[in-house]
C-alpha positions as a Markdown table, in Angstrom:
| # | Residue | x | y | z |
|---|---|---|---|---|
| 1 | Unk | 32.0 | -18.4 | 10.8 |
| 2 | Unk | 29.9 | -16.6 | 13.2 |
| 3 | Unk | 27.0 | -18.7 | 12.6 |
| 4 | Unk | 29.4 | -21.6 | 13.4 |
| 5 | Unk | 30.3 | -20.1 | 16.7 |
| 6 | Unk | 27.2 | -19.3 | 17.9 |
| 7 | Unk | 26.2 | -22.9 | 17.1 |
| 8 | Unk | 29.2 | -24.1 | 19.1 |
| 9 | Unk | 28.7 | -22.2 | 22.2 |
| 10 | Unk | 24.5 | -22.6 | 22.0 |
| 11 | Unk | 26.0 | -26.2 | 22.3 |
| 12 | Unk | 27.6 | -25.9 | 25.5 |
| 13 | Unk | 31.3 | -25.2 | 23.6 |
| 14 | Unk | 33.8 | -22.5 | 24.2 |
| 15 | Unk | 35.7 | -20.2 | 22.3 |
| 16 | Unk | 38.6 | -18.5 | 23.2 |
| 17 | Unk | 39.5 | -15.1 | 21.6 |
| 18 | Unk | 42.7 | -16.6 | 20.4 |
| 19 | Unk | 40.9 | -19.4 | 18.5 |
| 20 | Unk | 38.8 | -16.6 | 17.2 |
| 21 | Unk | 41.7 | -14.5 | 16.2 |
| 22 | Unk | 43.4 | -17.2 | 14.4 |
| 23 | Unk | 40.5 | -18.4 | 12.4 |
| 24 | Unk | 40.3 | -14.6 | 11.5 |
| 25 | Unk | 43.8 | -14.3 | 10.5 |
| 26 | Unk | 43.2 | -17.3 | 7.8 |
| 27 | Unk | 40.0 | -16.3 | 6.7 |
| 28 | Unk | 41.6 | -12.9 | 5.8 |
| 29 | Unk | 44.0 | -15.0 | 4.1 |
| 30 | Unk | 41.6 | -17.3 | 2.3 |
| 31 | Unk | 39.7 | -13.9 | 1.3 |
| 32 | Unk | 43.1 | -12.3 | -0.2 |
| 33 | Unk | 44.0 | -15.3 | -2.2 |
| 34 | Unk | 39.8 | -15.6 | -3.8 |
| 35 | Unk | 39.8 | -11.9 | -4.7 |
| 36 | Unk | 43.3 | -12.4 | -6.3 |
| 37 | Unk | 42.5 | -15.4 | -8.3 |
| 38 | Unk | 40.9 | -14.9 | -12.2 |
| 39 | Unk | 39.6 | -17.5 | -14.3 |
| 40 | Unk | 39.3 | -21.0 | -13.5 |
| 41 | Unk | 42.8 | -22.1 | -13.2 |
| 42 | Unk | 43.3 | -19.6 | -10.4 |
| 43 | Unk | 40.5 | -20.3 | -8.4 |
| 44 | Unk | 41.4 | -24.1 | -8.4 |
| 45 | Unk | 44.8 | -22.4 | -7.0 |
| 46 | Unk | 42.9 | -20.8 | -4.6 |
| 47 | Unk | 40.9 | -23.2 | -3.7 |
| 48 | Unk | 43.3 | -25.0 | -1.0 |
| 49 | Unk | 43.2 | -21.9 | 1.2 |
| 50 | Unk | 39.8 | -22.1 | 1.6 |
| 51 | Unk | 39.5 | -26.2 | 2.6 |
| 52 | Unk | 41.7 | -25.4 | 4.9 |
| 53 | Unk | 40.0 | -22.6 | 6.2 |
| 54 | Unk | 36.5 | -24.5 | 6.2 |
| 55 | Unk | 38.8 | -27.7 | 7.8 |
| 56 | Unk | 40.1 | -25.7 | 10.7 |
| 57 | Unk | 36.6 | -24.2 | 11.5 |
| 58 | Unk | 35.3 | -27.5 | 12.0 |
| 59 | Unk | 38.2 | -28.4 | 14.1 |
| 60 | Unk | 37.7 | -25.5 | 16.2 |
| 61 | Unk | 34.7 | -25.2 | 16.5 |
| 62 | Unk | 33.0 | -28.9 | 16.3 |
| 63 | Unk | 29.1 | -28.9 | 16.0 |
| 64 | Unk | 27.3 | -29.8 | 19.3 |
């Protein structure tokens, strides 16, 4: 995510601290529900967290 933000603002973009706080509020979630899941059924379970995660970064934070 960093790199992605970086990216964003080298590209004339803005971030607010908000947007940043969110973003790390469901990563954190994303993160809980990976280390959680075992075995493959799980991580498909887990797996929605995280495109949504990845989604909403690209929302955010659209490359330049």
């Amino acid at each position: 995510m960093k790199i992605r933000i970086e990216a964003h603002m080298d590209g004339g973009g803005t971030v607010t601290s908000s947007v940043v706080a969110s973003l790390m509020q469901e990563a954190g979630a994303a993160a809980s529900a990976m280390k959680g899941a075992t075995g493959d059924d799980n991580l498909y379970q887990a797996m929605p967290v995280m495109q949504r995660l990845c989604g909403d970064i690209l929302k955010a934070l659209p490359a330049p």
